[in-house]
C-alpha positions in Angstrom: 6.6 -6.9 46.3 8.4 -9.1 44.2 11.4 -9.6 46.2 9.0 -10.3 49.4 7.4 -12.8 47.0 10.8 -14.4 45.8 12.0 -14.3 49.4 8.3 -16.4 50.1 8.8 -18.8 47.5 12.5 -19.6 48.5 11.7 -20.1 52.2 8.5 -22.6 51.2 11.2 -24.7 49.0 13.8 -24.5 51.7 11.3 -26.3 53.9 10.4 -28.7 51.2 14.6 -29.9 50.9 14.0 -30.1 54.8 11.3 -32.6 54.3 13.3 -34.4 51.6 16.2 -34.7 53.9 14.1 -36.2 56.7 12.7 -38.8 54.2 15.5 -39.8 53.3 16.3 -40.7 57.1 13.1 -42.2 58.0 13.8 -44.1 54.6 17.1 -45.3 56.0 15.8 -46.2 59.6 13.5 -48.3 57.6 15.7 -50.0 55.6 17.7 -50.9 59.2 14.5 -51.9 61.0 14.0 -54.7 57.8 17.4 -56.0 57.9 17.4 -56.3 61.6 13.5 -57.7 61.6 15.4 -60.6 58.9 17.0 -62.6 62.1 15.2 -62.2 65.6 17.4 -62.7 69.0 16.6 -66.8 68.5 18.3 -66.6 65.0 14.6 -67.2 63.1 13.7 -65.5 59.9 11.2 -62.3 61.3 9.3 -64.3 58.4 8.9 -67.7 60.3 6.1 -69.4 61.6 7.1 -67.9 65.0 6.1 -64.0 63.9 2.4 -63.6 63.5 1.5 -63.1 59.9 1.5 -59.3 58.4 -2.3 -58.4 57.1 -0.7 -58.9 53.6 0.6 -62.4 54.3 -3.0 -63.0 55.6 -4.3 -62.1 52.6 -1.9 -64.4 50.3 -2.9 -67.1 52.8 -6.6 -66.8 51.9 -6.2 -66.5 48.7 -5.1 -70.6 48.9 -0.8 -69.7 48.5 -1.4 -67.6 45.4 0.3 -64.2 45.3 -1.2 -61.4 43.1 1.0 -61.1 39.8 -0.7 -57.5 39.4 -0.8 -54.8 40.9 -2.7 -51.8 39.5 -3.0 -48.3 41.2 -5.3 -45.4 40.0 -4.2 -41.5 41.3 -5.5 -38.0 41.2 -2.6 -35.8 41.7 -2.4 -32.3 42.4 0.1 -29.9 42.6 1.4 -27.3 43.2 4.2 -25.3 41.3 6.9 -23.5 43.0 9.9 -21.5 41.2 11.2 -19.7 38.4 13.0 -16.9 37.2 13.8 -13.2 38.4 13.1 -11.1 35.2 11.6 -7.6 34.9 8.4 -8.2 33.2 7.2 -4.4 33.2 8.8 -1.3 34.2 6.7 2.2 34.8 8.0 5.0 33.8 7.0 8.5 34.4 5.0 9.8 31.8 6.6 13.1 31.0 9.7 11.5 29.9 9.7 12.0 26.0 9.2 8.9 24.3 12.8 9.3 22.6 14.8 9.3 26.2 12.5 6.3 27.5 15.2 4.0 26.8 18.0 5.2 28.8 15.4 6.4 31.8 15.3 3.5 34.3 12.1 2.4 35.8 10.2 1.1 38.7 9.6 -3.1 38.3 5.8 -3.5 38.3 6.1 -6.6 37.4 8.1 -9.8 37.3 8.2 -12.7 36.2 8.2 -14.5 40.0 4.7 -12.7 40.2 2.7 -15.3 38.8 0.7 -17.3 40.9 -0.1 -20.2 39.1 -1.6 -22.2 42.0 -2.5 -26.0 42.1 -2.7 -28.5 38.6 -4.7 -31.2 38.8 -3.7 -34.4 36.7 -3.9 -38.4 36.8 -1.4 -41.0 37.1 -1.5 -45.1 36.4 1.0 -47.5 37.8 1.0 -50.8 37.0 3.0 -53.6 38.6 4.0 -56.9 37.5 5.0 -58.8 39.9 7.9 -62.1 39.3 8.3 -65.1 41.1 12.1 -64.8 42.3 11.9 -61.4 43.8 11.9 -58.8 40.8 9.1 -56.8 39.8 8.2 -54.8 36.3 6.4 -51.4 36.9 5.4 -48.9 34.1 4.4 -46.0 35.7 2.5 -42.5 33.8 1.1 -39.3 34.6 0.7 -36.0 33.3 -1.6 -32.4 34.7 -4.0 -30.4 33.1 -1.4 -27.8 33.6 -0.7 -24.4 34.9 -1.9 -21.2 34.1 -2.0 -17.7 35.3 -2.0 -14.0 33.6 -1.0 -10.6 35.3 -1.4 -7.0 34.1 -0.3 -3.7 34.8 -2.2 -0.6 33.5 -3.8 1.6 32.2 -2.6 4.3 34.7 -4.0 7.7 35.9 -2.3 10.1 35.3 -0.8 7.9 31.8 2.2 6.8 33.1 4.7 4.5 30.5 4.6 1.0 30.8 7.9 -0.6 29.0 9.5 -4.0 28.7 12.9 -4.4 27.9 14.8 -6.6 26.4 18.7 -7.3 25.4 20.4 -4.9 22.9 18.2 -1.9 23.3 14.7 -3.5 22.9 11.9 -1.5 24.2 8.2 -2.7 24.2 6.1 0.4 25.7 2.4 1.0 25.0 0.7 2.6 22.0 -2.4 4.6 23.6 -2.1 5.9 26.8 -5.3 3.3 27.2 -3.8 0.4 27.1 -3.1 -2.1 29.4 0.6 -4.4 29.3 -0.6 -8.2 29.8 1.4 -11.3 30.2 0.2 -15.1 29.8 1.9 -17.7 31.8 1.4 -21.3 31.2 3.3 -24.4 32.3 2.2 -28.3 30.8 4.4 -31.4 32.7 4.5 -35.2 31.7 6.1 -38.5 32.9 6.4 -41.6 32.0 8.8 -44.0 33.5 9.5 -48.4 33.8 11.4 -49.7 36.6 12.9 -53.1 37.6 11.8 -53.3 41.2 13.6 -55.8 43.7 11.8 -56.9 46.8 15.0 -56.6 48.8 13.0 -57.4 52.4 9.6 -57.4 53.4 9.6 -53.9 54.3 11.9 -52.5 51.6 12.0 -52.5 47.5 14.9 -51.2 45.8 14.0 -50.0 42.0 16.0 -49.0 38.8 14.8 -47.9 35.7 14.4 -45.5 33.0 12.3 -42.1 33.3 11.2 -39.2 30.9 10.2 -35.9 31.9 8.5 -32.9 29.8 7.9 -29.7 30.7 7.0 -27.3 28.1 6.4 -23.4 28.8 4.8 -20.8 27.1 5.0 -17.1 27.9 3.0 -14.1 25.9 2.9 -10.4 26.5 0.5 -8.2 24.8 -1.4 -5.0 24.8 -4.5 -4.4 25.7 -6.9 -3.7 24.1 -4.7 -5.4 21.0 -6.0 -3.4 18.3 -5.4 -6.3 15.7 -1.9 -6.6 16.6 -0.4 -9.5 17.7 1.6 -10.6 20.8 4.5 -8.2 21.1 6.9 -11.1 23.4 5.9 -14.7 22.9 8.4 -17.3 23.8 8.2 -21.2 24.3 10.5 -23.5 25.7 10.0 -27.8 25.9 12.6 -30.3 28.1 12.6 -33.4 27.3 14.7 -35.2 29.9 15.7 -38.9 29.6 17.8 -40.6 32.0 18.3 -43.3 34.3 16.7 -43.5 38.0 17.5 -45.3 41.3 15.3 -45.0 44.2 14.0 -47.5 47.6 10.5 -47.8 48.6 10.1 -48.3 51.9 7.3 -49.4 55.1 7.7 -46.9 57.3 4.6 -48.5 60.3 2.1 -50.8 59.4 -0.7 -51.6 62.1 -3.4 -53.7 60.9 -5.5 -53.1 57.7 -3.3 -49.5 57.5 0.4 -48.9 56.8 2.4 -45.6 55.8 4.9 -46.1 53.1 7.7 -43.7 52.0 9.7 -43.2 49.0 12.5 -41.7 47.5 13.8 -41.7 43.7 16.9 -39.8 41.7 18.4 -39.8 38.5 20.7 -38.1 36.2 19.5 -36.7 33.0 19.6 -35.3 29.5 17.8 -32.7 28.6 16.9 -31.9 24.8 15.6 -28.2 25.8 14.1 -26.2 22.6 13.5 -22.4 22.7 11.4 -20.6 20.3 11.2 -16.5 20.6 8.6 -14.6 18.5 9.5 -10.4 19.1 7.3 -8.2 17.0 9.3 -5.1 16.1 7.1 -1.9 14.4 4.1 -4.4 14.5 6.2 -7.6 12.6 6.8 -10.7 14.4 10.5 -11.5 14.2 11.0 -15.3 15.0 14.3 -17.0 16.6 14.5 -20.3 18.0 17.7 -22.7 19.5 18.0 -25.8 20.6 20.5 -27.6 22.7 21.7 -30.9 25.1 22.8 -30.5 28.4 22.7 -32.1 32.1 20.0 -32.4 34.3 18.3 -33.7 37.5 15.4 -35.3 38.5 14.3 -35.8 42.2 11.2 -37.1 43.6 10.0 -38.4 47.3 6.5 -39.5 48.3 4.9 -40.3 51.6 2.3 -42.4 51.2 -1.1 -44.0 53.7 -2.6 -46.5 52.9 -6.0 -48.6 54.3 -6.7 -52.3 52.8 -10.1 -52.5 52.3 -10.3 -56.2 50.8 -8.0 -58.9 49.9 -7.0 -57.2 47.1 -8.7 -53.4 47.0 -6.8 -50.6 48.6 -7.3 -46.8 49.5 -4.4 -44.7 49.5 -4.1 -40.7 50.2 -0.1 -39.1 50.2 2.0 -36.5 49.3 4.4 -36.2 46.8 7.1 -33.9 45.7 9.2 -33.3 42.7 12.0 -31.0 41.9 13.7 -30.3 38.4 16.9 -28.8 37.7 18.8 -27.6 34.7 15.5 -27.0 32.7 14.6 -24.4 30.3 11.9 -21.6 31.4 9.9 -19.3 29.5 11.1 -16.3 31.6 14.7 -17.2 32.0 15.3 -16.8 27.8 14.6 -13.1 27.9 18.2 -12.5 28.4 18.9 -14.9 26.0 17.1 -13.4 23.4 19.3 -10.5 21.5 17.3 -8.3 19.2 19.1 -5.3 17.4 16.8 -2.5 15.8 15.2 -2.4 13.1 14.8 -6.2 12.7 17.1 -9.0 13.4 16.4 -11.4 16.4 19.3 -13.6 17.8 19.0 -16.7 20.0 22.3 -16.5 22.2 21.5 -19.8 24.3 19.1 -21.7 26.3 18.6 -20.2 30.0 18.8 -23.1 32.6 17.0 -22.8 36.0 14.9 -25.2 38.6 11.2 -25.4 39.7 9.7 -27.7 42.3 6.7 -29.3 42.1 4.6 -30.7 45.5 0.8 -31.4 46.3 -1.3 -34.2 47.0 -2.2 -37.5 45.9 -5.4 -40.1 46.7 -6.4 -43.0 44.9 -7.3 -47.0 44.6 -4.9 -49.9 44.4 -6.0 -53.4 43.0 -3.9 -55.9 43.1 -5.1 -59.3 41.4 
C-alpha cells in the first residue's frame, strides 16, 4: 500500500512541475505580447491616445489623474501538502517469534511514514503594496496556516501479533501488552514572510526582487496505546528557517473588461538554519539528542490568479497557488539519522534533507486607495 501511495503522490507532483513549466511559458508569451503591445505598426506607444483605455486606466481617469499609492490585498489560502519521506514507521511481526530473536526477524511494513494523509491547511495571507511615482513599487507580503495534522495506527492484532519500530544501531520499539495499539502523530506548521522591490517594467508585466523567509517546523510522536503513564517512545522535531533572496515576474495573462487573469512566477536560493531535536525513550527513560546545521536550499512558487474589479478601487480575486521546498529538514527523514546504542546513549549523526510541495487555493479582496 505504501508504495502504491508513494507512486500516487509522485505522479500528482509530477503533474504539478508540468503546470509550473507551462506557467512559466504562458509567463514568457506574456512578457512578449507587452513588449510588442509597447510600439503598434504606426510606431505609437500601445499606451497612446490612439488605444482605448484599459478598465484600470479608466479608473485612474475618474479618479481626477491620481493613481492609488496603496494597494492592499486580503487572502484565505488553503493547501494542500504533498511529500515526504520513505521510512518504516511499523513492522508486524509474527507473534511466535520469541521476544529475544525479534530483532534480527524481518517484518512486514504496516506502516510508513508516506501514509499520512494530512489533507488541506487552511491559513491567511496580507500583501501590502506601495506604489512609487517613477515605476518601482514596495510590497511586504505575509502568511502562515493553521497547519497540518494527521495520526495513524496499527494494532492491537488478533491473534497478538508484534508490532516493532526500528531504529539505527539495533533499536527496537515493540509493544508491552499484547493490547496495545503502536500510534504515530504527524504534524507540519509553515510561515512566510517576504518584501520585494517591484518594477512596473510594461503595462502588462512587473518584474520583483526581494528578500523572503520560510519556516517549516515538524513534529513527529510515536506511542503506545493505551500509554499506561509512559511517555512517547519516538518524538522528534525538526524547524527550517530559510532566508534568501528572490526574483520573480508577474504577469497579465488576458484582461476583458472589469475581469483579467494574472500569472506569476517567483525563485530564490536559500539558507537554511535546520534544527533537529530527537527524544528516544529506552527501558521507559527519555534519552534526548539534538543537532543543528546550515546548508542550501530552494524556494519556488507560481500563482495563477482571476480577478473581477468590482469598483474603482475594490477587487475580488480567486487563484491557485503552488509552492515547492527543497533541501528541508523532515520529521521522518531524521530516523536514520538518529544512532542510539543499548542501554542508553543517543547520537545525532546529521540533519536528513528532503522536499515537500505545497498547492491549494486562494480567494480574497484587493483595495487599492
Amino acid at each position: 500500500m505504501s508504495t502504491h501511495f508513494s507512486s500516487f503522490r509522485n505522479k500528482h507532483l509530477l503533474i504539478s512541475i508540468y503546470f509550473l513549466c507551462a506557467m512559466v511559458a504562458i509567463l514568457f508569451l506574456s512578457i512578449t505580447a507587452s513588449a510588442g503591445d509597447q510600439v503598434n505598426l504606426t510606431g505609437k506607444s500601445a499606451d497612446s491616445k490612439d488605444s482605448p483605455p484599459s478598465f484600470s486606466q479608466v479608473l485612474v481617469d475618474q479618479s481626477q489623474g491620481a493613481p492609488p499609492r496603496w494597494t492592499v490585498s486580503v487572502d484565505c489560502i488553503i493547501l494542500d501538502r504533498i511529500g515526504s519521506v520513505n521510512r518504516t514507521l511499523v513492522e508486524r511481526v509474527p507473534g511466535t517469534v520469541p521476544l529475544p530473536n525479534l530483532s534480527s526477524t524481518p517484518g512486514t511494513e504496516a506502516l510508513n511514514s508516506n501514509n499520512f494523509r494530512q489533507g488541506f491547511s487552511v491559513g491567511g495571507r496580507i500583501d501590502v503594496i506601495r506604489h512609487g511615482d517613477s515605476g518601482y513599487d514596495l510590497e511586504v507580503l505575509y502568511f502562515q496556516t493553521a497547519g497540518w495534522s494527521s495520526a495513524r495506527s496499527v494494532g492491537p492484532d488478533n491473534p497478538p501479533n508484534w508490532l516493532v519500530m526500528r531504529a539505527p544501531g539495533g533499536f527496537l520499539q515493540t509493544q508491552d501488552h499484547s493490547y496495545q495499539a503502536m500510534a504515530w502523530d504527524y504534524d507540519t506548521k509553515l510561515y512566510n514572510a517576504e518584501i520585494n522591490v517591484r518594477w512596473n517594467l510594461y503595462s502588462r508585466l512587473t518584474l520583483l526582487a526581494g528578500f523572503r523567509w520560510v519556516q517549516l517546523s515538524e513534529k513527529l510522536q510515536g506511542s503506545l496505546v493505551p500509554l499506561e503513564g509512559f511517555k512517547p517512545f519516538w518524538n522528534t522535531s525538526t524547524t527550517n528557517n530559510l532566508y534568501g533572496l528572490q526574483i520573480g515576474a508577474d504577469g497579465k495573462i488576458w484582461e476583458r473588461g472589469r475581469f483579467s487573469i494574472n500569472g506569476l512566477i517567483k525563485a530564490g536560493a536559500y539558507v537554511n538554519n535546520a534544527e533537529e531535536s530527537t527524544g528516544v525513550s529506552i527501558y521507559k527513560v527519555l534519552r534526548p539528542s539534538s543537532t543543528t546545521t546550515n546548508h542550501a536550499a530552494f524556494v519556488g512558487e507560481i500563482g495563477l490568479q482571476c480577478k473581477y474589479q468590482v469598483s474603482k478601487g475594490l477587487g475580488l480575486k480567486v487563484g491557485y497557488e503552488a509552492l515547492w521546498l527543497e533541501g528541508i529538514a523532515l520529521a521522518p527523514g531524521q530516523i536514520r539519522e538518529t544512532y542510539i546504542t543499548q542501554p542508553d546513549t543517543v547520537h545525532a549523526l546529521g540533519v536528513s534533507r528532503s522536499g515537500v510541495f505545497f498547492h491549494g487555493a486562494t480567494a480574497g479582496l484587493a483595495y487599492s486607495f
